[in-house]
C-alpha positions as CSV (number, residue, x, y, z in Angstrom):
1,X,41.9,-15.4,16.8
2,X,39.9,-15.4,20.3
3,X,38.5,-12.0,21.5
4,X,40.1,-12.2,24.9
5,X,43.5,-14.7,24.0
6,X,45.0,-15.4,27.3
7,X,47.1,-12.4,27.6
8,X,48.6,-9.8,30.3
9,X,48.8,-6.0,30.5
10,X,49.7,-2.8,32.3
11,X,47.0,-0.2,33.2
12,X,48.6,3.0,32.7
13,X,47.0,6.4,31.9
14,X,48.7,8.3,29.5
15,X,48.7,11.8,31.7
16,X,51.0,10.0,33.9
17,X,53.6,8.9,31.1
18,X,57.0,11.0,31.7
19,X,57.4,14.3,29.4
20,X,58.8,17.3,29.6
21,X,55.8,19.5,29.3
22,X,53.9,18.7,32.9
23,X,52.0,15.9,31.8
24,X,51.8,13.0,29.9
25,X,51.1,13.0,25.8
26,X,50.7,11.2,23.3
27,X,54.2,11.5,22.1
28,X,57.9,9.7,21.9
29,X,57.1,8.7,25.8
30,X,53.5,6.9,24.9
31,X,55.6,4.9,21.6
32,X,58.4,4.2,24.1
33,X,55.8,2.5,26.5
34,X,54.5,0.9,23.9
35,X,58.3,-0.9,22.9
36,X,58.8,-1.0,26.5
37,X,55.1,-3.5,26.7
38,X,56.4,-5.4,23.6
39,X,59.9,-5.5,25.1
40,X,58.4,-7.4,28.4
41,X,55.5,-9.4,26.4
42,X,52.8,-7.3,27.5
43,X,50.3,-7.2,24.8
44,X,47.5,-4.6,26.1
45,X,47.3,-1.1,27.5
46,X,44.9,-0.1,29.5
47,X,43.7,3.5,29.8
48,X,41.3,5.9,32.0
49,X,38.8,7.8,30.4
50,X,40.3,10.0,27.6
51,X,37.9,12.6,27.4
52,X,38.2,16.6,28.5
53,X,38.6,17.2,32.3
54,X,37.1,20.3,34.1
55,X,36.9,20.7,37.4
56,X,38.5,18.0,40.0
57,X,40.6,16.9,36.8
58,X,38.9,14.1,37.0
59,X,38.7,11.3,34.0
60,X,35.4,9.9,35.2
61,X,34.3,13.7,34.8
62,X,34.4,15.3,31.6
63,X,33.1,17.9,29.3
64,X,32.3,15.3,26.9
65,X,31.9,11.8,26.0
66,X,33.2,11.8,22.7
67,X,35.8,14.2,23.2
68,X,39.5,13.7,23.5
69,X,42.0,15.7,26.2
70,X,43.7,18.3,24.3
71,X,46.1,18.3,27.5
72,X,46.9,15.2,25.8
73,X,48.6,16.2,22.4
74,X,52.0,16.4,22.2
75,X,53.6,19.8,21.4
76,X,56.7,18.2,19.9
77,X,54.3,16.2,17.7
78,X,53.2,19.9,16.5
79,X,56.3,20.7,15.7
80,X,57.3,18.0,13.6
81,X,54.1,18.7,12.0
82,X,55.1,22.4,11.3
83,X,52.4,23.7,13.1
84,X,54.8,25.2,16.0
85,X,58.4,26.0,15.9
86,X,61.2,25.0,18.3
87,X,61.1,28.7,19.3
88,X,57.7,27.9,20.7
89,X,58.8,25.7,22.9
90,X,61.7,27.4,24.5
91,X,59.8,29.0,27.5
92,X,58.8,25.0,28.9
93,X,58.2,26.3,33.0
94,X,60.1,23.6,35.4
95,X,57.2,21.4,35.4
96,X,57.0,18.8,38.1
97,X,58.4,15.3,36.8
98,X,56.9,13.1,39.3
99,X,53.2,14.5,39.5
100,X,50.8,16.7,36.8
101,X,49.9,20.0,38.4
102,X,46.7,20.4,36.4
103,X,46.5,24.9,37.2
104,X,49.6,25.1,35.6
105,X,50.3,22.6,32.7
106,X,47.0,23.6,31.4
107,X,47.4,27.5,30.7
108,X,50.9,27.0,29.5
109,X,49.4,24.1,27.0
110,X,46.3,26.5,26.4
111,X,48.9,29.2,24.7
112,X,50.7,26.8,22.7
113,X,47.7,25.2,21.2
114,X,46.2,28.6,20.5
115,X,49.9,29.3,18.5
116,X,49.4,26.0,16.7
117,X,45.8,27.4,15.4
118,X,46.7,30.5,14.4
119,X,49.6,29.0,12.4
120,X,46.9,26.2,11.0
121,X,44.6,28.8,9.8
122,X,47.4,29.9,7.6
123,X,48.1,26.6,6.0
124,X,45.6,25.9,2.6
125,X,45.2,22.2,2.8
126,X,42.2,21.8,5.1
127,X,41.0,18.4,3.8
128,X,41.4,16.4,6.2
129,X,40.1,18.7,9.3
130,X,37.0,19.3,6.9
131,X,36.5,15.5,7.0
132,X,37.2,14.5,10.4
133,X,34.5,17.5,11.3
134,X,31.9,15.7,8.8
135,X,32.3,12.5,10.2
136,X,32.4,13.4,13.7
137,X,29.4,16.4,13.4
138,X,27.1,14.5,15.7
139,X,28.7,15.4,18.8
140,X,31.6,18.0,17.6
141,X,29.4,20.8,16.5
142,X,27.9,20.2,20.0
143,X,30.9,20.1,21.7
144,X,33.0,23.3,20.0
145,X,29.9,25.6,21.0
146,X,29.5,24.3,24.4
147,X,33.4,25.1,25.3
148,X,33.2,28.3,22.9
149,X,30.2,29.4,25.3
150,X,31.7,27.8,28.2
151,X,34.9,29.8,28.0
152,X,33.1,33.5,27.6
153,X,31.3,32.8,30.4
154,X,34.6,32.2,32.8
155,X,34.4,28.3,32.4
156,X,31.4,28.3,34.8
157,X,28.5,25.4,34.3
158,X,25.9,25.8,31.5
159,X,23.1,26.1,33.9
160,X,24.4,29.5,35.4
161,X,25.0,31.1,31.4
162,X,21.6,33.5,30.2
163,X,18.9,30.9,30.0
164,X,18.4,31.2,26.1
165,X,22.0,29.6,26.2
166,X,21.6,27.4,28.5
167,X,18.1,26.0,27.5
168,X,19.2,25.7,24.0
169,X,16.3,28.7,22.6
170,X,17.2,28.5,18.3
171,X,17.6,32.1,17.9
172,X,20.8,32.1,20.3
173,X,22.1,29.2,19.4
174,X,22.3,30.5,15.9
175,X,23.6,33.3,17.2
176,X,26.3,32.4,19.1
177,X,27.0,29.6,16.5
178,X,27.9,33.2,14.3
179,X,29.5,35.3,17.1
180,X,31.9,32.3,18.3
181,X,33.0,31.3,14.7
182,X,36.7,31.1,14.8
183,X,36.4,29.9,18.8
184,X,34.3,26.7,17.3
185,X,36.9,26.0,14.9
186,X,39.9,26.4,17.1
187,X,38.5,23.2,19.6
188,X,37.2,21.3,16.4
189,X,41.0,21.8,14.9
190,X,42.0,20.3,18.7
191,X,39.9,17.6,18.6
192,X,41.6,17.0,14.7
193,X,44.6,16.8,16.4
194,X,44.0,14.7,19.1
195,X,42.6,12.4,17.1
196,X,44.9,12.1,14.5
197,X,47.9,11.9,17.3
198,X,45.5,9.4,18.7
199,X,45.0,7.4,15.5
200,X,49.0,7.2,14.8
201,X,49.2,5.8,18.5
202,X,46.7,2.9,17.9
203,X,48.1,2.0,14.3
204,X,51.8,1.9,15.5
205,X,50.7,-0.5,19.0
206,X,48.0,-2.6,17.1
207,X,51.6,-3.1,14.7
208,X,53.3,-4.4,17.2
209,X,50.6,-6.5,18.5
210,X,49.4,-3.9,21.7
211,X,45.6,-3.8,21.9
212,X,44.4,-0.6,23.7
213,X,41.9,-1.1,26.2
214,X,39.6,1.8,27.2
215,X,37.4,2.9,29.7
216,X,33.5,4.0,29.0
217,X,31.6,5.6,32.2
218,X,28.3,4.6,32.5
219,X,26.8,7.9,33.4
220,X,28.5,11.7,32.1
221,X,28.6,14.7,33.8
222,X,25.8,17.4,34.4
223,X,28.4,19.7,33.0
224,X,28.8,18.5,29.6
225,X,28.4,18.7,26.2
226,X,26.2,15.5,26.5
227,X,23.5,16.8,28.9
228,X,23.8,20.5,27.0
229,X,22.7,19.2,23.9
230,X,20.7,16.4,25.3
231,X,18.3,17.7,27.9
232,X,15.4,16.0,27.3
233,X,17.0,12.5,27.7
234,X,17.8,13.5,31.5
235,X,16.2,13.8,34.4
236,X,16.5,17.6,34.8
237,X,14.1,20.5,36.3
238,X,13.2,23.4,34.1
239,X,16.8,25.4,34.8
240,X,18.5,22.1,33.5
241,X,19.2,21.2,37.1
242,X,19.4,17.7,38.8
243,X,16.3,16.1,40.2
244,X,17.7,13.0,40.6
245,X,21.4,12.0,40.5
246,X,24.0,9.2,40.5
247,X,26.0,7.4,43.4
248,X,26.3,3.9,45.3
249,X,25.2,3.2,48.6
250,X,27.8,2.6,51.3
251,X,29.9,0.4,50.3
252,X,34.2,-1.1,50.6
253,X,34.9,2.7,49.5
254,X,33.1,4.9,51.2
255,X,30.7,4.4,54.6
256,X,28.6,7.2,53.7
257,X,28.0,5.9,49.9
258,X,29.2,8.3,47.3
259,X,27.6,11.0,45.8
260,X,29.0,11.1,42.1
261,X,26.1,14.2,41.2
262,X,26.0,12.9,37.7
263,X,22.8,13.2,36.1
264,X,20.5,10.4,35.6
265,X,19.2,9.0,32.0
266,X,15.5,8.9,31.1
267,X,16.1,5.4,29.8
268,X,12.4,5.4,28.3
269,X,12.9,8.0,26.3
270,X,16.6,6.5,24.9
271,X,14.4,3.4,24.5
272,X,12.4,5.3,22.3
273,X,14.9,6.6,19.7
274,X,16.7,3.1,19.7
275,X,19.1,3.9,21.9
276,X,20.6,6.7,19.1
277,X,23.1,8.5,21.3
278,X,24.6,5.7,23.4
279,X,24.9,3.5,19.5
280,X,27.3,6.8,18.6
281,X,29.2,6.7,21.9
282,X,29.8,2.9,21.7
283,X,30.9,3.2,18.0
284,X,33.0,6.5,19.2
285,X,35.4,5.0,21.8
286,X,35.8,1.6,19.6
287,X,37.2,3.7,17.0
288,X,40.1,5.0,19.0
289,X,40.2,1.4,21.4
290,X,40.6,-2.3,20.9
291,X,38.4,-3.6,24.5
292,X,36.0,-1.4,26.4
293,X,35.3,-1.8,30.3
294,X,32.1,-0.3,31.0
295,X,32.5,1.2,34.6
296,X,29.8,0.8,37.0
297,X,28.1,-2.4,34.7
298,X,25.7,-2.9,37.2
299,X,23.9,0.4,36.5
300,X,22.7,-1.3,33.7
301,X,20.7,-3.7,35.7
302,X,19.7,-1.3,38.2
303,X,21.1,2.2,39.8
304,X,21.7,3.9,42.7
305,X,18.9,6.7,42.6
306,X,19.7,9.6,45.1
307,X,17.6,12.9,45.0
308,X,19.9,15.4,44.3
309,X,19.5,18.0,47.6
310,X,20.5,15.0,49.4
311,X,24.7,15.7,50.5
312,X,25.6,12.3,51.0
313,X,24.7,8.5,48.9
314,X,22.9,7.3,52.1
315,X,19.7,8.2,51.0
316,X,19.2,6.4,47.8
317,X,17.0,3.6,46.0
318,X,17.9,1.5,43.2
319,X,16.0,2.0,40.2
320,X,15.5,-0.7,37.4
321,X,18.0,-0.1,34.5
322,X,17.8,-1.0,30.4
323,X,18.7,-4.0,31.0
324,X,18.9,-7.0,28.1
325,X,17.1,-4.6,25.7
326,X,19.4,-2.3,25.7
327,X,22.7,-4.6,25.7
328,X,21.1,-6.4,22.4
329,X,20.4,-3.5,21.0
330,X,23.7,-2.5,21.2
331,X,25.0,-5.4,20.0
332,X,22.2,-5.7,16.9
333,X,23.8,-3.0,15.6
334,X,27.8,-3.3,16.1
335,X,27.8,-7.2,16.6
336,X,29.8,-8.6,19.3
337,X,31.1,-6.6,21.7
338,X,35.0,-6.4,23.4
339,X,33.5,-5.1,26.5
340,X,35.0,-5.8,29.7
341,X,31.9,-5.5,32.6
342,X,33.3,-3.4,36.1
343,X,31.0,-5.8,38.3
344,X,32.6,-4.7,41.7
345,X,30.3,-3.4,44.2
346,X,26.8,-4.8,45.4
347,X,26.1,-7.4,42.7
348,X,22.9,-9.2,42.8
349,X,21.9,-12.0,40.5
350,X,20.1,-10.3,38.0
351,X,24.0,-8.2,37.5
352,X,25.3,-11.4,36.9
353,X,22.8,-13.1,34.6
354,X,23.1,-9.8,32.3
355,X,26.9,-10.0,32.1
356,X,27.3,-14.1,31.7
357,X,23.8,-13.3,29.0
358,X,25.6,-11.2,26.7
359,X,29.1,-13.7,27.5
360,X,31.1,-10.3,29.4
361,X,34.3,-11.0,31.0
362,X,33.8,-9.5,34.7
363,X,36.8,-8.1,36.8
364,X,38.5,-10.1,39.7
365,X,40.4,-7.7,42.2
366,X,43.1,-9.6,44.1
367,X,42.8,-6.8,47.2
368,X,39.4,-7.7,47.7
369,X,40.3,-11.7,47.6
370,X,41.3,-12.1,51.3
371,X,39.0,-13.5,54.2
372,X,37.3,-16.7,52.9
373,X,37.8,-19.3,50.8
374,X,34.4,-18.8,49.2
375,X,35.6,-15.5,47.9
376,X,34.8,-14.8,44.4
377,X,38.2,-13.0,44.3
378,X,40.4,-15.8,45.0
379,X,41.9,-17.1,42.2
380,X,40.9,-20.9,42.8
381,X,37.0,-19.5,42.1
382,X,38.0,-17.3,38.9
383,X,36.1,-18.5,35.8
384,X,38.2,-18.3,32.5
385,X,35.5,-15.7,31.3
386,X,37.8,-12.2,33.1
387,X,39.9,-10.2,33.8
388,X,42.2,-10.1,36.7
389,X,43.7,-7.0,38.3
390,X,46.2,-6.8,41.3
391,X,44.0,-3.1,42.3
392,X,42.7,-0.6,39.7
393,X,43.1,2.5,39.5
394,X,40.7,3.3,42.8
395,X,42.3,1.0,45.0
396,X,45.7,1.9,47.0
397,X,48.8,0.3,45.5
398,X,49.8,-2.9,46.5
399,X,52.7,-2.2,48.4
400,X,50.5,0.7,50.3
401,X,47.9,-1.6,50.5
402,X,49.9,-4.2,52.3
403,X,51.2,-1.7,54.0
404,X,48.9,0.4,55.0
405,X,45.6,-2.1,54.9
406,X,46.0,-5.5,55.5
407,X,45.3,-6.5,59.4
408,X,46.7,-9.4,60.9
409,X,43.9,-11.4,60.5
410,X,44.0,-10.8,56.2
411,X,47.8,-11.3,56.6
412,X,47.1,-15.1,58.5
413,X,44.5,-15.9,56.0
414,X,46.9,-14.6,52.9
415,X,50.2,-16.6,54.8
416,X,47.5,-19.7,54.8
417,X,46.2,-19.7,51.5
418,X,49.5,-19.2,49.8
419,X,50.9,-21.5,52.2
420,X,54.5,-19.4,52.7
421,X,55.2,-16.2,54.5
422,X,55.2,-12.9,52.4
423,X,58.6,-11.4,51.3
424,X,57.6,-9.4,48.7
425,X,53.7,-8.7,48.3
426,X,53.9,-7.1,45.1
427,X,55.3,-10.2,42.6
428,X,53.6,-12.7,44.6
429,X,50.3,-10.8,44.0
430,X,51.6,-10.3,40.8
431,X,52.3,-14.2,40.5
432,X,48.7,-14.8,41.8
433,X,47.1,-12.9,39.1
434,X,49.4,-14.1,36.4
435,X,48.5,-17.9,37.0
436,X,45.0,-17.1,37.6
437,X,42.9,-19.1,35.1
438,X,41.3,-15.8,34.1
439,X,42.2,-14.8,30.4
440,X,43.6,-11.6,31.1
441,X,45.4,-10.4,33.9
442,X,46.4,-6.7,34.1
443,X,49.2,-5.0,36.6
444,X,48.9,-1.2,37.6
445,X,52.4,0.7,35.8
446,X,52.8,1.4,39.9
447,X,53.0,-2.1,41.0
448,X,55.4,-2.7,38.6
449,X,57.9,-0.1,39.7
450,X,56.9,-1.4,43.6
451,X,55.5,2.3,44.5
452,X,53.6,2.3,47.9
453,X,50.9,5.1,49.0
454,X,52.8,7.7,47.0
455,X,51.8,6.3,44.2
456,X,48.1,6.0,44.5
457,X,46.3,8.0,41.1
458,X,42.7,7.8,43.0
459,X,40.9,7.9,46.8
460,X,37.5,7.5,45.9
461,X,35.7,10.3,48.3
462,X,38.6,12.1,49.0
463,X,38.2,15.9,47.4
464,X,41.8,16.9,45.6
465,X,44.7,15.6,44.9
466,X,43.5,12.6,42.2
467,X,44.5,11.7,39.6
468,X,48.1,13.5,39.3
469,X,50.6,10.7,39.6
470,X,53.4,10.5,36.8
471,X,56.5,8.6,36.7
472,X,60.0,9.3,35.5
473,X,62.0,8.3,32.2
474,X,64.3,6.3,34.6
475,X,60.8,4.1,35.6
476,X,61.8,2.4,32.1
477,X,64.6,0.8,33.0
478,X,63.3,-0.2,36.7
479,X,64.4,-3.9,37.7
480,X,60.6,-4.5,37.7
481,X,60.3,-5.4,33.8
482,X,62.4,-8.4,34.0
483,X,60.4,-9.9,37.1
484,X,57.3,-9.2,35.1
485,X,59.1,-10.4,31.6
486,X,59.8,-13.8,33.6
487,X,56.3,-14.5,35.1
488,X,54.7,-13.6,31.8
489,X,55.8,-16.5,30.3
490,X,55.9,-18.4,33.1
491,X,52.3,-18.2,33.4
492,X,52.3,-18.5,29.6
493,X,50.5,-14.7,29.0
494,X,53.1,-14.3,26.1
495,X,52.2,-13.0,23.1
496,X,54.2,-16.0,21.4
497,X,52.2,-18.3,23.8
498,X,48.9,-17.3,22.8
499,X,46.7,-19.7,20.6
500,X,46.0,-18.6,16.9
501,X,42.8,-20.2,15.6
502,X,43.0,-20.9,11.7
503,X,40.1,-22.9,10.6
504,X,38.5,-24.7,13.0
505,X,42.2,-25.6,14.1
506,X,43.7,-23.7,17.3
507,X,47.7,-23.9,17.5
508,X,49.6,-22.6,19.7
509,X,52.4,-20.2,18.9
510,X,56.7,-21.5,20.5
């Protein structure tokens, strides 16, 4: 069967699944969604970033690469594993239903995870947590310290702990490694859990045909796990501060650029060691996903370089990347790769030629297609080779983008090219994606249930309030899933559509 069949799927991140608990999880809800895709031929699910979140609860910004969300496990899950009660459960605060309120659910999910522990510690068959930390040492011994430390020191950044701590000196590591014993075990035994509530997920949706598509951030944040344990493969002063960090130049998004502060790679010393760290990452995420999209691609063939006592992106230079060496490198060792390249942005030639060398589907953003009919966006110049989006998850929805974006010139030119007036922008952009040649097309869970501004997850520059849309049990049943049912296989994106190669013989599934 083809990597990338020609297929359609929802975008979705599970903290915005409904739940009783104040966010999404990875219980009945995220197995419902997955019916509810099967139910409507949807055959992938696409997902934010899955790791930690700190500060800004952003997905993009996490305490670790590797790392899942404990915010993400289900409690209920816990119970039916008999590692909490129903009595545990019985003091559930009146959440929000519509939005994830980050100060609150994550005390309250805090306690009960902390119950969950104390009650595992009990238990005598420790097996499988003893293999899971084994096989996942390289990064979870790492990891379990950094939050053990991070956590007695108030939850502020590594550089500001004592400086044997934060520069990594042997003797205090050891120490603390001794000290902070049962804290290191208590976040391995949640990242056992996530995993394994993870794991179930993946097995029951790849069962019924649902490929899970992740998310991989080029860069990681200063305040990490990553950078902790890795300082010498940054570009840091002798604190473990920033000289240089991440960002674009003004751009669509942002006229002052933006100024993501993440720290950049020494790429010459990763070179060095074969690439070691990011060969664990890639093997990581494709553990727990079926597709990757590798946001921010183009970093890859050069970056946005801005020294870091700089307060805005203006000031930057773009810096050669890895390029092909480091793609093939990649690929040398894990063979081909389901990765999806995030080529939005300023994309020269040289982007392009590393994306079409290593045969990367690229994305095609159906906001961004109105103005001329040269437009890479417009459907009539989509090569097969992508993946085709009515907005992401840092654009507006398409009903507030209509609404709140589209001038009357866009409007004329839209009117024109579709050659009828507009009645309902959401299904025809829907429609325009659908019967794009591109081999995957991919609808936002709020364009489906026809949300406008309200429903935006991300404003990229905008400080607060990200990243905390849900919807409700009732979104299930919205009169949305039969228009997208009906175009599906209209635009033959149905699972029982989709060509099954056996041989050297494709035939196509009625």
């Amino acid at each position: 069967m083809t990597l990338f069949p020609r297929s359609s799927g929802i975008l979705l991140h599970p903290t915005s699944l409904p739940g009783r608990y104040g966010i999404g999880d990875l219980g009945d809800n995220a197995y419902r969604f997955v019916d509810w895709l099967v139910e409507h031929g949807q055959s992938i699910w696409q997902v934010l970033p899955l790791g930690p979140t700190s500060y800004g609860d952003s997905p993009y910004q996490t305490l670790s690469a590797f790392a899942g969300n404990p915010n993400l496990i289900s409690l209920d899950k816990l119970v039916e594993d008999g590692l909490l009660i129903e009595d545990d459960l019985s003091d559930v605060p009146g959440f929000p239903t519509d939005s994830v309120d980050y100060g609150w659910i994550i005390p309250f999910h805090n306690e009960k995870l902390q119950v969950a522990y104390q009650n595992y510690k009990e238990s005598d068959d420790k097996k499988a947590f003893n293999t899971f930390c084994d096989d996942n040492a390289y990064w979870l011994d790492d990891f379990a310290l950094f939050v053990a430390l991070k956590n007695e020191h108030d939850l502020r950044p590594w550089v500001e702990w004592e400086s044997e701590l934060a520069l990594r000196d042997e003797k205090a590591i050891a120490n603390a490694i001794t000290k902070y014993a049962d804290e290191i075990d208590e976040q391995k035994f949640r990242q056992w859990v996530f995993h394994k509530q993870w794991y179930a997920l993946k097995y029951y949706a790849n069962g019924k045909g649902v490929r899970l598509f992740g998310d991989l951030p080029i860069f990681v944040a200063h305040d990490s796990s990553d950078v902790w344990a890795n300082q010498s493969q940054y570009f840091l002063d002798d604190t473990g501060n920033p000289t240089v960090i991440a960002g674009v130049p003004p751009d669509y998004f942002s006229p002052t650029g933006q100024r993501w502060g993440n720290p950049l790679y020494r790429w010459d010393m990763m070179k060095a060691d074969g690439y070691s760290w990011w060969i664990e990452r890639f093997k990581a995420i494709l553990s727990i996903v079926d597709y990757i999209r590798i946001d921010h691609f183009r970093g890859f063939e050069a970056y946005w370089e801005i020294p870091a006592e700089e307060e805005t992106a203006i000031n930057g230079e773009w810096i050669e990347g890895p390029k092909e060496h480091f793609f093939q490198a990649i690929q040398d060792e894990l063979g081909e790769l389901p990765v999806i390249a995030e080529d939005l942005g300023v994309i020269t030639e040289g982007v392009e030629k590393l994306r079409e060398d290593f045969n990367l589907p690229g994305m095609k953003v159906l906001q961004f297609a109105w103005g001329e009919p040269t437009n890479p966006f417009l459907p009539h110049n989509h090569p097969v080779n992508c993946v085709v989006y009515t907005g992401t998850h840092d654009n507006n929805t398409t009903a507030g983008w209509f609404a709140d974006e589209v001038d009357d010139g866009t409007l004329n030119f839209m009117k024109d090219y579709l050659g009828q007036d507009i009645y309902d922008i959401v299904w025809t952009m829907a429609r325009v994606g659908m019967r794009s040649s591109g081999h995957t097309f991919i609808m936002p869970m709020q364009d489906v249930l026809g949300l406008g501004s309200e429903g935006r997850m991300n404003t990229p520059g905008k400080l607060g309030g990200n990243w905390t849309w849900r919807f409700t049990e009732d979104g299930f049943n919205h009169s949305g899933k039969d228009a997208l049912s009906h175009i599906t296989r209209m635009f033959q994106r149905h699972p029982d559509q989709q060509e099954k190669t056996y041989g050297d013989v494709a035939v196509k599934n009625d």
